[in-house]
N, C-alpha and C positions, 0 to 999 in steps of 0.2 A: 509424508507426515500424516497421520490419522488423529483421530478426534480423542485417544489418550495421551497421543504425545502434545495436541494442540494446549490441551489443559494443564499442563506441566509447563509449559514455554514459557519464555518472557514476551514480551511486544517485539523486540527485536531480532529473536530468533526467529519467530513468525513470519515476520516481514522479508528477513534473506531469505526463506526457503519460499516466501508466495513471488519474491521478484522474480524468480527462474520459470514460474508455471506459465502458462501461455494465454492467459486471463487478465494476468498482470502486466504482460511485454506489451498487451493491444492496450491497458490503460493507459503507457507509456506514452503507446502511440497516438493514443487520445487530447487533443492538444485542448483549449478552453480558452474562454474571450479573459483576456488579461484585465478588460476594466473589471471582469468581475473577480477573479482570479489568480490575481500575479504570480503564482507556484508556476503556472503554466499546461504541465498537463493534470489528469485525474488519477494516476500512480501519487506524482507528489505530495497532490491534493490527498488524497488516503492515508498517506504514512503519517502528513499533519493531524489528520485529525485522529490517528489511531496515538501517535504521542501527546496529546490534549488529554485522550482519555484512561492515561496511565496513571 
């Protein structure tokens, strides 16, 4: 995806094509202290707050 297709996307198409890159897989893998956190990791944590800012 490049930065004209980015701009034409919706929030969600965005999101499926950044979970396959491998920036995205190590956020997965990125786990977070639940008292501050409950999503759990910082992938989750991202799509929340990219859906907040729709």
């Amino acid at each position: 995806m490049n930065w004209r297709e980015i701009r034409t996307s919706s929030h969600d198409e965005i999101l499926a094509w950044a979970a396959e890159q491998p920036w995205a897989l190590a956020m997965s893998a990125c786990a977070q202290d639940r008292g501050w956190h409950a999503e759990g990791d910082v992938w989750t944590h991202t799509k929340m707050a990219c859906a907040e800012s729709s």
